[in-house]
PLY file of the C-alpha trace (Angstrom):
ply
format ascii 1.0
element vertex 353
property float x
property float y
property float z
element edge 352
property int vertex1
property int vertex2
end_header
-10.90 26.95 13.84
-12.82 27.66 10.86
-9.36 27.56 8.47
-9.09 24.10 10.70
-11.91 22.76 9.69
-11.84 23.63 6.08
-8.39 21.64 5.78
-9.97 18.50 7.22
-12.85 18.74 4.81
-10.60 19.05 2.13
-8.40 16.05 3.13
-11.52 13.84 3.34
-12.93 14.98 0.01
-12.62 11.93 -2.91
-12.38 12.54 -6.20
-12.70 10.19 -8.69
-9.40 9.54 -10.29
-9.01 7.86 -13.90
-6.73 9.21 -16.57
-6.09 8.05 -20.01
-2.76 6.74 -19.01
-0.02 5.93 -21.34
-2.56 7.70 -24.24
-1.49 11.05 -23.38
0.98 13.12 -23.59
3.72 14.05 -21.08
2.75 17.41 -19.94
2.23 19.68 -17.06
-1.68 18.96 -16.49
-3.40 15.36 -16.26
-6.49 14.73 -16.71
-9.13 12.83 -13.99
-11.73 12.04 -15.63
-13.71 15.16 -16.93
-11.55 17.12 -14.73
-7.55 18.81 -15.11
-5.38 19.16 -12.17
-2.65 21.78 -12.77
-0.21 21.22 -9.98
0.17 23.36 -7.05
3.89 22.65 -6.54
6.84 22.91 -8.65
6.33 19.54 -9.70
9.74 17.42 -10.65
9.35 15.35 -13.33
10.82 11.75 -14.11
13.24 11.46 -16.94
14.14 8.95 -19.59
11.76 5.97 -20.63
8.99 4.48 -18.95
9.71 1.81 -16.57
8.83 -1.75 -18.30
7.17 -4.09 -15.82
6.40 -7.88 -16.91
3.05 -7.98 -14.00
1.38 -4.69 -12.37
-1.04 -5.06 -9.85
-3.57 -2.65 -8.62
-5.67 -3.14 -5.20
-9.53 -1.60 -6.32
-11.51 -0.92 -3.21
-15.55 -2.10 -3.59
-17.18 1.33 -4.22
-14.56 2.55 -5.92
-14.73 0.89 -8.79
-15.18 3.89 -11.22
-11.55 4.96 -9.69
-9.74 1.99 -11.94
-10.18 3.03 -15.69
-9.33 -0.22 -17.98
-6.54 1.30 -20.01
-4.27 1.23 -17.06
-1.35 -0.71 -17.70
-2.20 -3.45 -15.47
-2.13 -7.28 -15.50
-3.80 -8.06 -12.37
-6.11 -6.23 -9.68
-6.45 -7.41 -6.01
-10.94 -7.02 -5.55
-10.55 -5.43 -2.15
-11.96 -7.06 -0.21
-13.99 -10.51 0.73
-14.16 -10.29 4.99
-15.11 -12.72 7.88
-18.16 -11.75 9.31
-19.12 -12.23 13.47
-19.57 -15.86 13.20
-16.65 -16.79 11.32
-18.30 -16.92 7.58
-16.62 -15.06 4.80
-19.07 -12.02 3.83
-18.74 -8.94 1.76
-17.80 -10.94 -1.84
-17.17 -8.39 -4.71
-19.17 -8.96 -7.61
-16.46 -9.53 -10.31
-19.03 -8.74 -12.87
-18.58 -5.26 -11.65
-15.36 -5.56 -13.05
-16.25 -7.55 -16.81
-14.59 -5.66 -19.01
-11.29 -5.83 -17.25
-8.76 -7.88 -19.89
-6.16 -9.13 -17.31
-6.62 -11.27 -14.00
-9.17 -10.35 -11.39
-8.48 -11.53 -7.33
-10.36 -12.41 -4.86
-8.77 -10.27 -1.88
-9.67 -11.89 1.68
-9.48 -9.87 4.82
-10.28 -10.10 8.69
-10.03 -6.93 10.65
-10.00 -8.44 13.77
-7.43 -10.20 15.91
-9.84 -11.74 17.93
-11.55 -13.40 14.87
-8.35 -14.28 13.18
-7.82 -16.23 16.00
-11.13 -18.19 16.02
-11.02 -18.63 12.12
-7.34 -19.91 12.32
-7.56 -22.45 15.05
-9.18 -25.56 14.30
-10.03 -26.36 17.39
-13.29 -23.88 16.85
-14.62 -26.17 13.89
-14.31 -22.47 11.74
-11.18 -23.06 9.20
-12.22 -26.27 6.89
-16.03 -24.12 6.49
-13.99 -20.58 5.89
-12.05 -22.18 3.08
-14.46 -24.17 1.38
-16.45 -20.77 1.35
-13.49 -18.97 -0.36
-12.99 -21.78 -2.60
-16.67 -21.60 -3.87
-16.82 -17.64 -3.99
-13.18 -17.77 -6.15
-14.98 -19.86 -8.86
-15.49 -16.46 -11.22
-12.01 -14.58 -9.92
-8.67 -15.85 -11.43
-6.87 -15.98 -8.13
-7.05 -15.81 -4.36
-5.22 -13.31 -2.19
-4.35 -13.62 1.41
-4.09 -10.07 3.11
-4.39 -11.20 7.21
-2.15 -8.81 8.63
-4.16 -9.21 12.13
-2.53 -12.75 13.27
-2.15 -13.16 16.70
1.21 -14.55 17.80
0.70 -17.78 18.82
-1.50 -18.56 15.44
1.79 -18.60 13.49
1.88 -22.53 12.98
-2.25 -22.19 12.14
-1.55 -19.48 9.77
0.76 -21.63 8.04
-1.44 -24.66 7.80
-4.30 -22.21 6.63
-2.45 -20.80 3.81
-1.30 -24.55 3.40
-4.79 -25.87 2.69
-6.44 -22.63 0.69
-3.54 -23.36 -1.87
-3.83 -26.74 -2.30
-7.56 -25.63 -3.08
-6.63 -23.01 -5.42
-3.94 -24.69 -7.35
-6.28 -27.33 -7.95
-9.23 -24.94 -9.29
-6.32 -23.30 -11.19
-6.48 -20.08 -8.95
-3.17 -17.87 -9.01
-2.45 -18.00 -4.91
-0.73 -15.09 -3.24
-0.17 -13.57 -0.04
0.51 -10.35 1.36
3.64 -9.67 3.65
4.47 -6.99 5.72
7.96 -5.24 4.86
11.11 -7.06 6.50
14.44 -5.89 6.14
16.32 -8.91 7.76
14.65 -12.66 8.76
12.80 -12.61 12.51
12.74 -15.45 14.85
9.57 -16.87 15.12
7.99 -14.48 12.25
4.47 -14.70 11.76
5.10 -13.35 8.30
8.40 -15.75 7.35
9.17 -14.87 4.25
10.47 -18.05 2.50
7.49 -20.67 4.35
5.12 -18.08 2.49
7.23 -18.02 -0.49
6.92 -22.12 -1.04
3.09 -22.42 -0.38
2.12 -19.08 -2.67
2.38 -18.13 -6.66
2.84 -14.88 -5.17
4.21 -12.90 -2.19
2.86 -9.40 -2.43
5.28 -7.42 -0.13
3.74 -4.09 1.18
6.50 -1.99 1.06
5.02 0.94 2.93
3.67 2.42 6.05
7.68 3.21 7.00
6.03 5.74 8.88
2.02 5.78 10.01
-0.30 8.10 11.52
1.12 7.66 15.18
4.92 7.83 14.19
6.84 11.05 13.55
6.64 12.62 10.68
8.23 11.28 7.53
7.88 9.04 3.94
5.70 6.55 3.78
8.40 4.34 1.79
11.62 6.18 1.55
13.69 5.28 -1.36
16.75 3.35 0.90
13.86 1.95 2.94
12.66 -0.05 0.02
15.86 -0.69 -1.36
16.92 -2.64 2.04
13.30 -4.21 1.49
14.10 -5.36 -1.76
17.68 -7.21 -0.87
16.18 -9.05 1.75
13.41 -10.12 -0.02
15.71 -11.28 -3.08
18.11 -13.57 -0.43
14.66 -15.73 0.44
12.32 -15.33 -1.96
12.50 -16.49 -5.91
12.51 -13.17 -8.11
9.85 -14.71 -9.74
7.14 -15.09 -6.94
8.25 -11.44 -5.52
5.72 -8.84 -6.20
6.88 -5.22 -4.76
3.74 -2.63 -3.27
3.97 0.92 -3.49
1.69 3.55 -1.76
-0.04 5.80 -4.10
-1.28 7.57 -0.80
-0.01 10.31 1.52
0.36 11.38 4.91
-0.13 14.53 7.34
0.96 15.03 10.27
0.23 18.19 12.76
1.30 19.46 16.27
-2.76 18.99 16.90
-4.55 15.43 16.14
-4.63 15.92 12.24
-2.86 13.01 11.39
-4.41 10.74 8.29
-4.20 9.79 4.48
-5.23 10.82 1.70
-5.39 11.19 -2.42
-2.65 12.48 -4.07
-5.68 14.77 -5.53
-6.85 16.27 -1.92
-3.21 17.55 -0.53
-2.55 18.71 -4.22
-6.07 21.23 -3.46
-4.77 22.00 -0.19
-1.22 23.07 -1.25
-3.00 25.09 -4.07
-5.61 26.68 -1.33
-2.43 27.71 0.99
-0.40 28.63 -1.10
2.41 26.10 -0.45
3.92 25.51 -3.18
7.57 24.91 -1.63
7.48 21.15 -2.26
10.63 19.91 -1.86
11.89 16.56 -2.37
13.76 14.84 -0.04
15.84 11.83 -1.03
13.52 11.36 -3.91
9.88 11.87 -1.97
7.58 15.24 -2.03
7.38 16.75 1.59
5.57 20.14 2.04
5.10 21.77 5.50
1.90 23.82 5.25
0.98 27.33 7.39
-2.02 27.09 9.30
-3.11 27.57 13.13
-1.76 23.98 13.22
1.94 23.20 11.58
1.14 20.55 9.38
3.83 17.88 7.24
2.70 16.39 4.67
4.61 13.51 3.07
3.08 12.22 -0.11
3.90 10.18 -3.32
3.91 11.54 -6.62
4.79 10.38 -10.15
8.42 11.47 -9.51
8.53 9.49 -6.16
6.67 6.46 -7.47
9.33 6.11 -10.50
12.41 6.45 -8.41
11.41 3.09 -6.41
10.51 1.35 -9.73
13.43 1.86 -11.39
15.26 0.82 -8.06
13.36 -2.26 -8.39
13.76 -3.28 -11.66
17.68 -2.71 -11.27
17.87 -5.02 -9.04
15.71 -7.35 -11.57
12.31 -7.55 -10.09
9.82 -6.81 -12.86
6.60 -6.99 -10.93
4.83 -4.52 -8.59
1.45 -3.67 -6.91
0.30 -0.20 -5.93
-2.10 0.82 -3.01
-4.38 1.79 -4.17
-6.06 2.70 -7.66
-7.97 6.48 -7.08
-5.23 7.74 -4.53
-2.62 7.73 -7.43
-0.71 10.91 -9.18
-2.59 10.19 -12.59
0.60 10.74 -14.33
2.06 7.79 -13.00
0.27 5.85 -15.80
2.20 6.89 -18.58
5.47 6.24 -17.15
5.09 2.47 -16.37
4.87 -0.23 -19.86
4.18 -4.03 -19.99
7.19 -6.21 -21.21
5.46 -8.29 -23.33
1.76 -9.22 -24.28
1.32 -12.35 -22.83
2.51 -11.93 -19.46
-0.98 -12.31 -18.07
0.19 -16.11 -18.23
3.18 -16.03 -16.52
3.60 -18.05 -13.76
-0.14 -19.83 -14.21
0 1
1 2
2 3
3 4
4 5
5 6
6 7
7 8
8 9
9 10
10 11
11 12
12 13
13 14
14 15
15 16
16 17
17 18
18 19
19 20
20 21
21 22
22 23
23 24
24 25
25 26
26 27
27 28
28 29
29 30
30 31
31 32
32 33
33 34
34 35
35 36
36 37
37 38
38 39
39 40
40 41
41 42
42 43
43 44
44 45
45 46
46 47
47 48
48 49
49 50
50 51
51 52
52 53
53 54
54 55
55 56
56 57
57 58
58 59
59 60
60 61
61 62
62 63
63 64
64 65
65 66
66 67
67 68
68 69
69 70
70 71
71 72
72 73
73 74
74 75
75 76
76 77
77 78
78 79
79 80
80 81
81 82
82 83
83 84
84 85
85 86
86 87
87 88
88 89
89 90
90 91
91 92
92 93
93 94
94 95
95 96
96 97
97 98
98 99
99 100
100 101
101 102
102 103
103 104
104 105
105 106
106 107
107 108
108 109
109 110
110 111
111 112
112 113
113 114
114 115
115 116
116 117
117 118
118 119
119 120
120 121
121 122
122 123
123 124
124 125
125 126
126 127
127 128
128 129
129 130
130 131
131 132
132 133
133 134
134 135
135 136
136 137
137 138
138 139
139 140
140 141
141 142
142 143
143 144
144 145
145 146
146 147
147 148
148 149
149 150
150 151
151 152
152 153
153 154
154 155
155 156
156 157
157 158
158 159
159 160
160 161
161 162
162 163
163 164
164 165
165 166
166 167
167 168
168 169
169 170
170 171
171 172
172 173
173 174
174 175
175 176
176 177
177 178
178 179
179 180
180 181
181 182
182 183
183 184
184 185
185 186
186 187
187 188
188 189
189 190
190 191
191 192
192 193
193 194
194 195
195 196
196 197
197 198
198 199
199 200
200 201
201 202
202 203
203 204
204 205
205 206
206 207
207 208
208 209
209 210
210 211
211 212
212 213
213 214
214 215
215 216
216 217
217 218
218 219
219 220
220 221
221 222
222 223
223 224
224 225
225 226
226 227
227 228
228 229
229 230
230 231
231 232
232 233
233 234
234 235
235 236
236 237
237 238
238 239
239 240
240 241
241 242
242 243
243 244
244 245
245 246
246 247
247 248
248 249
249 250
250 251
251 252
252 253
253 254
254 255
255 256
256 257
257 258
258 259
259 260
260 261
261 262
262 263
263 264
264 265
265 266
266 267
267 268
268 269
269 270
270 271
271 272
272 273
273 274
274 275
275 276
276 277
277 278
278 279
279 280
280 281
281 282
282 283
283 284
284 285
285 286
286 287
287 288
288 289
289 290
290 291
291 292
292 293
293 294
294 295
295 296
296 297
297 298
298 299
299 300
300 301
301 302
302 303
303 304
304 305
305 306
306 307
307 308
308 309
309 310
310 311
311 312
312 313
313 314
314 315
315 316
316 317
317 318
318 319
319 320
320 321
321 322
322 323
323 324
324 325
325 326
326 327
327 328
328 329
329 330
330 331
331 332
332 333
333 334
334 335
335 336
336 337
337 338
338 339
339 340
340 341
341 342
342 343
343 344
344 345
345 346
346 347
347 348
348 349
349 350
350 351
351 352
């Protein structure tokens, strides 16, 4: 129990994570911060030049700020997060200031964790919606865009979901707010979809498609975005959505899974301490992602993302000519990640403004 224990602890421990990115060199060790991580695995490294992105987008959580150090290549970062509170106002607003010396574009990322409320904020008949977005609209006055992330809609709000997003980008264009919108991953179209990918695709700048949770904390064991996963993500996407618009997410995070109730996520940096502390270092990778089972009074699989991992998708992304992508979330990254990913060109911040 005590060996128990000390792997939960361990799994819940956060450190920060901010590397100098595409400033260092290629090696064996990265740096976090003040801190090196020598890896605990036989770590497999990606080969050939960095992958050239034209937008990259980073979700920063509030309180985690210090994770996201500004020479990241990014363009844009989603402010996680701006909620609803219990009588249907929008509370919680990040304090972009926080974020000041950030040179690209800063979101405003909105958020309602319940279905319950979703439902009372979407359906005008409660007098809630015209107030909620004239809040947002006021609170995205410092931000450079707006971000929808609702992923708790009930069923029968699809047609009020669409009129929401309808009116908050009308208000956004006309402030000159970026609008986007987060999707859950489809790999074909779905009668009656909450989530339809091409209505979303004509009302945003943006549709930020989270390509991950394949498998979650309840499933069996296995990647959290396999590589042929994505890849039937991404052809679906390109058949209804303009290339242009489509923004792939990747998970940064990892998974565990146990034959006792030990299932959760967590930084790249905490399973790399618990590999190193049982000495598990037979990672192998399985079509292209890290898996490690680990030896304990519990059986534990771990599935996790890694530089390696991370690159595979992007270059299957970019082959199949999307250019933009969004990871979940800065601080839960592989810190060498950063100096395998490049911008295209200076002045995409602007495209698509």
């Amino acid at each position: 129990m005590k060996r128990f224990l000390t792997f939960l602890c361990a799994l819940t421990a956060c450190i920060p994570l901010c590397a100098g990115g595409k400033k260092d060199k290629k090696t064996d060790t990265f740096t976090v911060k003040t801190t090196v991580i020598k890896p605990s695995y036989r770590k497999k490294m990606p080969s050939g030049e960095p992958v050239q992105l034209s937008e990259v987008w980073g979700w920063v959580m509030q309180g985690k700020e210090s994770e996201l150090d500004f020479d990241f290549p990014l363009t844009d970062i989603g402010y996680f997060a701006a909620d609803v509170d219990t009588y249907g106002k929008l509370d919680n607003i990040p304090d972009r200031n926080i974020l000041g010396g950030f040179p690209g574009r800063v979101h405003l990322v909105l958020v309602c964790d319940s279905k319950s409320l979703t439902h009372f904020i979407l359906d005008p008949a409660f007098g809630l919606r015209d107030r909620l977005i004239a809040d947002i609209l006021a609170a995205s006055e410092p931000f450079d865009g707006i971000q929808v992330d609702y992923e708790l809609i009930p069923g029968k709000d699809s047609d009020n979901f669409m009129t929401f997003l309808k009116l908050l980008s009308a208000g956004a264009r006309k402030k000159g707010k970026l609008f986007s919108v987060c999707v859950p991953a489809r790999v074909k179209t779905i009668s009656d979809d909450t989530f339809s990918y091409p209505k979303i695709a004509e009302l945003s700048d943006r549709v930020m498609i989270m390509a991950y949770d394949e498998h979650w904390s309840t499933s069996l064991p296995g990647p959290i975005a396999s590589v042929s996963w994505c890849e039937k993500i991404a052809g679906y996407a390109l058949t209804v959505i303009p290339p242009e618009k489509l923004v792939m997410g990747l998970p940064f995070y990892g998974r565990s899974w146990a034959n006792e109730k030990t299932a959760q996520g967590w930084y790249f940096s905490g399973i790399n301490r618990i590999i190193d502390q049982y000495d598990s270092d037979k990672v192998e990778y399985i079509n292209d992602i890290p898996t490690v089972r680990i030896k304990m009074k519990v059986d534990v699989t771990c599935w996790f993302e890694d530089a390696y991992s991370t690159v595979q998708k992007l270059r299957l992304y970019t082959s199949r000519g999307i250019s933009s992508a969004a990871f979940w979330r800065i601080g839960q990254e592989d810190p060498e990640i950063w100096q395998w990913i490049t911008l295209s060109s200076a002045d995409c911040l602007n495209s698509g403004l």
